[in-house]
ZALUM-849744 format. One record per residue: residue in one letter; x, y, z of N, C-alpha, C, CB in turn. Coordinates in steps of 0.02 Angstrom, whole numbers, plus 50000, padded with zeros to 5 digits. Glycine has a CB too. Layout:
<recs>
AXYZXYZXYZXYZ
...
</recs>
This chain:
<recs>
X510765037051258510055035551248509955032051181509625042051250
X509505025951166509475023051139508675023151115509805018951163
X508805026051017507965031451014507935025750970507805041950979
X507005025150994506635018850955506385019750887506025016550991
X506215016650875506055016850798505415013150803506635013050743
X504925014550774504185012450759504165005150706503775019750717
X504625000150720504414996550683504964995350602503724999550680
X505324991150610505734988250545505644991650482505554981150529
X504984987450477504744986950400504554995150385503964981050389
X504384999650422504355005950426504635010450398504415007050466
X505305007350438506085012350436506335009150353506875009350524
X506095002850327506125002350272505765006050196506044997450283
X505165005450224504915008850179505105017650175504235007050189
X505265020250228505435028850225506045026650180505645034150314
X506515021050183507145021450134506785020050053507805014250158
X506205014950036506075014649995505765021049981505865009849989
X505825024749919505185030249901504675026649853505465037749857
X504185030149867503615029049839503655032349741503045033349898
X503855030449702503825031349637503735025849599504305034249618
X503685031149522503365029149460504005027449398502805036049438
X504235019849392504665019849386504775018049323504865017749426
X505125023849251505065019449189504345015449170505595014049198
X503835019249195503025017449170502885016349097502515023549187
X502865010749046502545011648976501815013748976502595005248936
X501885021748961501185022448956501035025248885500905027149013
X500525023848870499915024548808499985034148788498855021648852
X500065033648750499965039848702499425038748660500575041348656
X499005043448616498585045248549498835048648517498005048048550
X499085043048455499295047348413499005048848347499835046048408
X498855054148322498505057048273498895053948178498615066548298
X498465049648168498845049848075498375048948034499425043348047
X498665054047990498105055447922498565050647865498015066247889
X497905048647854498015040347795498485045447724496785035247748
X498765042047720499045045647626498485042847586499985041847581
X498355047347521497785044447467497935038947420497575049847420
X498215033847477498055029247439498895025247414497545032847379
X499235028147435500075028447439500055021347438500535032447513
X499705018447493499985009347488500475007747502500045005947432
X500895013547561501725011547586501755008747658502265018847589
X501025007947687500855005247744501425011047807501044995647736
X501395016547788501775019647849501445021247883502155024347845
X500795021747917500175023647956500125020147999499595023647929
X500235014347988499925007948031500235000948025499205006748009
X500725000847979501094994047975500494988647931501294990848068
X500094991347930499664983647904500024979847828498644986247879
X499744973147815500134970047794499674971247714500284962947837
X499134972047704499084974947651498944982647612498784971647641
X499664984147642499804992947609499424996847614499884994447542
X498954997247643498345004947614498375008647667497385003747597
X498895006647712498955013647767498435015047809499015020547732
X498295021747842497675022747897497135017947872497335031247900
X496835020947820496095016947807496275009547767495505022447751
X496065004347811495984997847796495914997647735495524994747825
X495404998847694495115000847637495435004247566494705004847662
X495995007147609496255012147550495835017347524496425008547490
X495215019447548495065023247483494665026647515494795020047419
X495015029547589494635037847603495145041347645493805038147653
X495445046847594495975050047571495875054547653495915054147483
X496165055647695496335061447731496315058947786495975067347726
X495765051947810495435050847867496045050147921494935044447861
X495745052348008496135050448036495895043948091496395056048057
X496435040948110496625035048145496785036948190497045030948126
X496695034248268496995034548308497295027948334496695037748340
X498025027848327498315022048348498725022248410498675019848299
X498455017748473498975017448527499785016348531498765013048560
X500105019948544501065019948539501165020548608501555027448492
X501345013948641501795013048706502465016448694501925005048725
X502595020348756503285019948747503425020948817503625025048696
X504165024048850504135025148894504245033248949504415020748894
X503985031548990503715037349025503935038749101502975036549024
X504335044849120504615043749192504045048649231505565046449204
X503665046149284503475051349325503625048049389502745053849317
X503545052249462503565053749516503125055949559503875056249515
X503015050549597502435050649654502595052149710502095045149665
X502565057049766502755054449822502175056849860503455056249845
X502295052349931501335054149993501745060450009500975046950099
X501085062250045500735068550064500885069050110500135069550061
X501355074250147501455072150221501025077150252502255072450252
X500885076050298500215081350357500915084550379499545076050446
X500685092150418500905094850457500385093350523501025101250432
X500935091250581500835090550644501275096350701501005083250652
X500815100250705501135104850754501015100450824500755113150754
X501565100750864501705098550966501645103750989502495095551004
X501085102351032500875108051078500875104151151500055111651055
X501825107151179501835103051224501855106251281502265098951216
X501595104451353501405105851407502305106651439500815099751436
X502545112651475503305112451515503125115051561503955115751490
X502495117051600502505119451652502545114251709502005123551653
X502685120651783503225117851836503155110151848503135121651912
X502305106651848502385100351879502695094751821501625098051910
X502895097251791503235092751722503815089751784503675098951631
X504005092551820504495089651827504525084451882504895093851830
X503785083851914503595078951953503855071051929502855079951955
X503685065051969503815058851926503115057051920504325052751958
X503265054551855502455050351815502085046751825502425047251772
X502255045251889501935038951931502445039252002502015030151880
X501955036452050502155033352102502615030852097501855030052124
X503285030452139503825027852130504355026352074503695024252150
X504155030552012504735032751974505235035851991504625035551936
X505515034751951506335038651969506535043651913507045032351971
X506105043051854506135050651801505555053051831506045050251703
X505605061751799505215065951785504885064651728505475071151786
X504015069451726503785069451660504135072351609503245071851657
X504265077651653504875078951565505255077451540505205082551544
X505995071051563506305066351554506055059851484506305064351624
X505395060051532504685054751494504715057351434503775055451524
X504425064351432503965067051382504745067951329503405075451411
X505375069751340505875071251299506175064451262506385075051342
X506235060951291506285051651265505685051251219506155044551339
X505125051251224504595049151182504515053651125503975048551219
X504555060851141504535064551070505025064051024504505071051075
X505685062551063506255061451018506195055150973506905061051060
X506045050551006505895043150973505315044750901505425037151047
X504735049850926504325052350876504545053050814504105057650890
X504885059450824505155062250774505595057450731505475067650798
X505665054050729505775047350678505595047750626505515041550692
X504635050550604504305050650547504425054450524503795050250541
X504615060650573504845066750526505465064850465505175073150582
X506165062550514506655059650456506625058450385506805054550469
X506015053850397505865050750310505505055950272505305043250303
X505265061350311504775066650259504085064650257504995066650177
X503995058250317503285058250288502685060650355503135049350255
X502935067350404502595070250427503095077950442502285065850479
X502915082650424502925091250429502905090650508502135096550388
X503335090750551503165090550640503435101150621504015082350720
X502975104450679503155109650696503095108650801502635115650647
X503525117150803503555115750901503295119450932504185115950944
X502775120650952502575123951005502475122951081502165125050989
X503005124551106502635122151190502485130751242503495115351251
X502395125951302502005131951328501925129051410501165133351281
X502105134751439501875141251424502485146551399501505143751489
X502435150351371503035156251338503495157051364502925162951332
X503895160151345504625164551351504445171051403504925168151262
X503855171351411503905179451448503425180551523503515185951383
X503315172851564503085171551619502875164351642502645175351622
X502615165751688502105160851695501525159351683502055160051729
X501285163751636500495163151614500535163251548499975168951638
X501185165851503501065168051443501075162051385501575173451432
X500565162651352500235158051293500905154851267499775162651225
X500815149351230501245144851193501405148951112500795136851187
X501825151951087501905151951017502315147450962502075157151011
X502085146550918502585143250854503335143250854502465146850789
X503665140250878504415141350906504825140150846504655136050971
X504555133350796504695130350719504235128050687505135125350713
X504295129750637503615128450554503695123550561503675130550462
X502975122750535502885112550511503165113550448501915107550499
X503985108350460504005109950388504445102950363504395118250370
X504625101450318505015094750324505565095350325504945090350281
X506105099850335506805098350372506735101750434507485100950332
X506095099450475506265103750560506495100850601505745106450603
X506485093150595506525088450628507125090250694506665082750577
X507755090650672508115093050701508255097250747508265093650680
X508085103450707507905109250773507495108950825507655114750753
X506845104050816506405104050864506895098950913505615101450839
X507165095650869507605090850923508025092450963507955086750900
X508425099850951508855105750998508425107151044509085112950962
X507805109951013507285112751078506995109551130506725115051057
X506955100451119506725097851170507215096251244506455092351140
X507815094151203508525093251252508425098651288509335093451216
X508335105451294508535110651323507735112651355508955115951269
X507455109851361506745112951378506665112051443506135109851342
X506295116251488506415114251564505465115451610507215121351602
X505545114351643504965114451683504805120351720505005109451726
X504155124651725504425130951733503575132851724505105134051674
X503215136051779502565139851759502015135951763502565142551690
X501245142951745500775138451741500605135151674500255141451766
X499985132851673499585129051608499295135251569498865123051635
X499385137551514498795141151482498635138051416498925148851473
X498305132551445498235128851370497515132751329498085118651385
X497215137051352496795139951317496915143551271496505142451343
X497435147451271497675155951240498395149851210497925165751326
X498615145451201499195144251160498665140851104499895139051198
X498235137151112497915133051072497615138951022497375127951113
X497205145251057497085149651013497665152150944496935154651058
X498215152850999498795155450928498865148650902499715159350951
X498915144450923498965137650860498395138350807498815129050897
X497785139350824497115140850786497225147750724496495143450854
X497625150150736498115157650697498635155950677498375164050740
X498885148650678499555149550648499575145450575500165146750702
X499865150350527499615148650449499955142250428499825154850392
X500345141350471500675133050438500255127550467501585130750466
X499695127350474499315121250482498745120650424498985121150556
X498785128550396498105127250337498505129050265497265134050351
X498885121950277499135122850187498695118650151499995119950163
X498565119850076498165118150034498385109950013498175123649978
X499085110850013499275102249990499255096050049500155101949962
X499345100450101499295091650156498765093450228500395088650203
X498575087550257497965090150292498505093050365497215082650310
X498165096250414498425100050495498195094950549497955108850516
X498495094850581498285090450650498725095250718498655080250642
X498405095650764498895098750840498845092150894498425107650891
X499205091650903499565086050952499255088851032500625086450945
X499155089151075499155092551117499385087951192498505095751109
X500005087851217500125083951256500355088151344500665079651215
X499755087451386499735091851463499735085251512498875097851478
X500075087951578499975085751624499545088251670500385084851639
X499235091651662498705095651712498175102851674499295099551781
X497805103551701497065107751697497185112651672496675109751756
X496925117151643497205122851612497155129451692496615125051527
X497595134351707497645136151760497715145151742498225131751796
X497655144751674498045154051656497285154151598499295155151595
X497135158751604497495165651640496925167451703497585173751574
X496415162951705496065166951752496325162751817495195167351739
X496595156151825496725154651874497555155251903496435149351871
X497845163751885498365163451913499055160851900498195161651950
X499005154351858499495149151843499605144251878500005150951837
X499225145551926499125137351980498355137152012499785137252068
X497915137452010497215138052005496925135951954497035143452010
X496485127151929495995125451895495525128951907495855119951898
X495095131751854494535134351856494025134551791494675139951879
X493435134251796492915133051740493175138151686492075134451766
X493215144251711493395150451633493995145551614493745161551653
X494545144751627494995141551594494995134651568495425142151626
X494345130351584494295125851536493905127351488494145120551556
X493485131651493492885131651430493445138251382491765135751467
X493825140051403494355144451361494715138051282495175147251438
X494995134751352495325128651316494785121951266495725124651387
X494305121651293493595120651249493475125151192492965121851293
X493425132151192493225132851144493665134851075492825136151163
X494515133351094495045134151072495035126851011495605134751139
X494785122651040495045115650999494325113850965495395108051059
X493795120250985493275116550946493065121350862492515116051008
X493455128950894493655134350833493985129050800494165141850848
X494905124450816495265123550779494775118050727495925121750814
X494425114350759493995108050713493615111650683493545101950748
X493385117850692492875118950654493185121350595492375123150683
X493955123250590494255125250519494635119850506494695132150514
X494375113950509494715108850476495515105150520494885112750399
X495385108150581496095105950615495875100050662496515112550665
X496115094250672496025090350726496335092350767496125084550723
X496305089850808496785089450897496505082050920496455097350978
X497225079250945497345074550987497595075651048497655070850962
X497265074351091497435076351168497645070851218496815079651200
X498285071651239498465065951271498565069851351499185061751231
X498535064051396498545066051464499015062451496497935065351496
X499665068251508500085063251537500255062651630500755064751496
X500245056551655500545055351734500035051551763500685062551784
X499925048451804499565046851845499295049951895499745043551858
X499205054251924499165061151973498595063251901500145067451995
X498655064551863497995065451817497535063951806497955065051781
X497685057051760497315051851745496945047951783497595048751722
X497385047451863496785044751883496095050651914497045039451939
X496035053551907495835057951910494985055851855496455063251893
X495415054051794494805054551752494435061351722494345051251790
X494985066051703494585073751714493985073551652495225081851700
X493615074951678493285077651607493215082851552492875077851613
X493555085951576493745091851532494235088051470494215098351582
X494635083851484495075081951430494655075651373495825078751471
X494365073351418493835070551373493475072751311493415069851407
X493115079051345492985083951317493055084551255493225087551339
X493655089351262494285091551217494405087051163494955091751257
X494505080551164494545074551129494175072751090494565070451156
X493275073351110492865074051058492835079651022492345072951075
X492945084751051492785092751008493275092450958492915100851055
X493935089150984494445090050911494185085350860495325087750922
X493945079150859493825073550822494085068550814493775074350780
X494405066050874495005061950863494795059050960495965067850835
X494195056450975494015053351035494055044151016493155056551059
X494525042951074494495034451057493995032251086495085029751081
X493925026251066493525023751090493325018751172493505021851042
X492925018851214492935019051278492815025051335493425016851284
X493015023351383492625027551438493305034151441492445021851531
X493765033051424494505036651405494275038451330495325030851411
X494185047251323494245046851248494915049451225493685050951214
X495335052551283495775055651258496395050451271495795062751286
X497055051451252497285046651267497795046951321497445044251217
X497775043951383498055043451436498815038651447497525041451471
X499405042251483499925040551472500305039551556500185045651418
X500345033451598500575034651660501405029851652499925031851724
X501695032651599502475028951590502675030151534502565021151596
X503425028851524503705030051465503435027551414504255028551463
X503255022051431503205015251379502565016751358503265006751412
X502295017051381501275019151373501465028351319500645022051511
X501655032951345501935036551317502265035851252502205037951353
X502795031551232502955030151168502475027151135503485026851163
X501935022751136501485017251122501115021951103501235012051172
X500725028651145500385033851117500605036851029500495039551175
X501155039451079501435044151015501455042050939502145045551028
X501815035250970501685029750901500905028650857501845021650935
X500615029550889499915025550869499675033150823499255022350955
X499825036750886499525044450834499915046550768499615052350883
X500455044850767501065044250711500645041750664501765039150726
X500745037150667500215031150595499635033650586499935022050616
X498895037750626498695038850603498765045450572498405036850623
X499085049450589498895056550547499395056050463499245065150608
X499875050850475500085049950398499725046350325500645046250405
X499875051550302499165050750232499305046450198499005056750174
X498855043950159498555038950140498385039750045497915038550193
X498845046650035498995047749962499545049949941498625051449936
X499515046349885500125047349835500175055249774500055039549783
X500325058749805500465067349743500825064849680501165075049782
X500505063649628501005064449565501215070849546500715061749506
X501755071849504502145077049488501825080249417502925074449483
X501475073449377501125076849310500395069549316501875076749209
X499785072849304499365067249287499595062249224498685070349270
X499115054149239499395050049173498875053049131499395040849174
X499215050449077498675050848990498165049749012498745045348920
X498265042849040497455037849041497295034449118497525029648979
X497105037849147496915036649213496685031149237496555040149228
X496395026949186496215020849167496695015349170496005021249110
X497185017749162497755010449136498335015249190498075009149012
X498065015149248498695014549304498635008349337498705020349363
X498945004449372499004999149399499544999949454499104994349351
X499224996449533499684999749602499804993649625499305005149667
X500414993149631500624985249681501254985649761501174978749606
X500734982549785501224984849852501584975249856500554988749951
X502514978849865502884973849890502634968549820502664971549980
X502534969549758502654965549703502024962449686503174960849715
X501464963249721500724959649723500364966049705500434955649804
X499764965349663499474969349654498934969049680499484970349610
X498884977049707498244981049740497614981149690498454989549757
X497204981749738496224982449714495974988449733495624976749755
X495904989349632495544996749619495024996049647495384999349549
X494675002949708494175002349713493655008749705494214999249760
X493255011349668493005017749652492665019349707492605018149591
X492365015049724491905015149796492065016949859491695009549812
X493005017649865493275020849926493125017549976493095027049939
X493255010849972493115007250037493745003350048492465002450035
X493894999050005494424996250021494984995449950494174989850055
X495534999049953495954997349885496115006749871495314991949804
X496365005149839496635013449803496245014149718497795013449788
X496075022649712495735025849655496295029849662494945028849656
X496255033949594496355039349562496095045449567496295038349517
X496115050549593495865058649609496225063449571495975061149687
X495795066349512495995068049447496225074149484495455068349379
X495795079749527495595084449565496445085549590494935082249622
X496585082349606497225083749665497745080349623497145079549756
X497815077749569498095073249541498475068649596498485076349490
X498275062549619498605057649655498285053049677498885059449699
X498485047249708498415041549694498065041749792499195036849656
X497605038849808497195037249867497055031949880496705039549872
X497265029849923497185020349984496595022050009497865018150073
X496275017650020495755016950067495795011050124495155016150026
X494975012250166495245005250197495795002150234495285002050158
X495644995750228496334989350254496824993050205496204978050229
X497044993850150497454997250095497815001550139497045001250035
X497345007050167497935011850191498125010550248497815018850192
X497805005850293498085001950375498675000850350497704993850412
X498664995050308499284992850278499884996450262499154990650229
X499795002250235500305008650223500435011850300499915015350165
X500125013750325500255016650399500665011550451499485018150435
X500345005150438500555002550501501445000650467499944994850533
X501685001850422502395000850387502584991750358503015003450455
X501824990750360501844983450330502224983450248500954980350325
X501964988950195502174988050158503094991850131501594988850132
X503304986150108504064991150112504184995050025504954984050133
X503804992949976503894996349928503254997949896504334993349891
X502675002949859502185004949836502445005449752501945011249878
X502275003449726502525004649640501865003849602503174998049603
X501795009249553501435011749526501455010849455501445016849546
X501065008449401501225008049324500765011549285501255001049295
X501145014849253500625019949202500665014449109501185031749193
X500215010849096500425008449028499755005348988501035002549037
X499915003548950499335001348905498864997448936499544997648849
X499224991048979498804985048994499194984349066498854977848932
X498874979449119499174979249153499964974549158498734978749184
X500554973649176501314971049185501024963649192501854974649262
X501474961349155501364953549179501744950949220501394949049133
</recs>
């Protein structure tokens, strides 16, 4: 199998890191004039009288700017993205009319290709699929932390994952809504949520759609938004989609993440449409800030250039990158952060110094 990659310039930039490299930045430094000494050690000036121009007020202090140099370290913010993926029995149907894979074939090619972003560190993927280890009805739990070396293991768990049971996408989404690795303080939570069919557990048995089990699964993703979690809901096969359900629609607005059109959620009848998804949701949930390791002196005299051209400060948060004293780190906005997501830019460099680099 031959796993895709999202794009060149992408896979470049995860090799480039995002740092602060040998920055000359600005210090204040404190000097009290000598009374009158006249050895010019204060300030270098060329006629001797040290701090005060004047010579002749004994103690005063000066503040004189001293470049020198300065190492800090920036790196983005990666989100945790928990997969909350659908393995029950009709997974193993084909995805369309006259295919020759299964959805789960589909769905194991495309997540693997995913997990790509994880590699570079610049998304926390955790695994949940569902339905459980202990039937056919039983809820989805946290199988691996969003964490940034999971990549792998989730990658053991998908090879081996099989088709098996009903849907209870109501009661797994709840324990996703409970599980503490989506509400960390340093990077934002998102749940992935990728089904081929209606939610069916627990009141419908595990093969029975029914209203309690969608408004279950409704009010699962509208708790998770209401504590700050999105959900993206994708619908995979054709046997679904065309269908048009509305329940997944739904779902799509309640998380906050509805596209735009008569489809809000996003619909998948092939591999290729499937990777194209995954991809698109990739780029957006990766952030759009830079964490420094220590704030600069002067917040004022940073300067950001992507690929050797320099970026536009913008305070106004519309288009260009500011400074967020609060979180200490550096924030894209705008076309700015398209540009960072979509892997256009291959290096971000940052200068902490007096004036801006010529």
């Amino acid at each position: 199998m031959t796993r895709q990659r999202f794009g060149k310039s992408w896979v470049l930039w995860l090799v480039v890191p995002w740092i602060l490299l040998g920055a000359p930045t600005c210090s204040v430094e404190d000097n009290v004039a000598d009374s009158g000494s006249g050895d010019g050690s204060s300030d270098g000036s060329s006629d001797g009288t040290g701090g005060d121009p004047g010579g002749s007020d004994p103690g005063q202090v000066t503040d004189i700017p001293i470049c020198d140099e300065q190492d800090m370290v920036a790196e983005p913010v990666a989100p945790a993205l928990l997969l909350v993926v659908d393995r029950s029995g009709s997974m193993a149907d084909p995805i369309s009319d006259g295919a020759s894979r299964s959805k789960m074939q589909d769905t194991k090619d495309a997540l693997d290709a995913m997990l790509d972003y994880g590699d570079g560190g610049m998304i926390h993927f955790g695994w949940m699929p569902f339905p459980g280890m202990w039937g056919s009805c039983s809820p989805g739990t946290v199988q691996v932390d969003c964490a940034e070396d999971s990549v792998e293991t989730i990658r053991s768990r998908i090879m081996v994952m099989m088709a098996n049971g009903g849907t209870p996408t109501g009661e797994t989404l709840e324990n996703a809504d409970e599980y503490d690795g989506l509400y960390d303080e340093e990077r934002p939570g998102f749940v992935l949520l990728l089904t081929d069919g209606l939610p069916t557990c627990p009141n419908g048995g595990g093969s029975d759609p029914n209203p309690d089990d969608d408004q279950l699964a409704m009010d699962a993703v509208t708790s998770l938004y209401s504590h700050g979690i999105g959900t993206f809901v994708i619908g995979l096969g054709e046997d679904l989609n065309a269908a048009n359900p509305d329940l997944l629609n739904q779902m799509a607005e309640a998380g906050g993440h509805a596209r735009p059109g008569s489809d809000k959620y996003y619909a998948a009848n092939s591999l290729e449409e499937l990777q194209e998804v995954l991809g698109s949701i990739g780029e957006e949930v990766m952030s759009c800030k830079l964490k420094m390791d220590n704030p600069p002196d002067i917040p004022e005299w940073l300067w950001v250039f992507f690929d050797g051209e320099p970026a536009t400060r913008d305070k106004n948060h519309v288009n260009g990158w500011d400074f967020d004293p609060v979180g200490v780190q550096i924030v894209f906005y705008g076309a700015a952060c398209d540009l960072l997501k979509s892997g256009s830019v291959e290096e971000v460099k940052v200068v902490a110094g007096c004036g801006p680099p010529p």
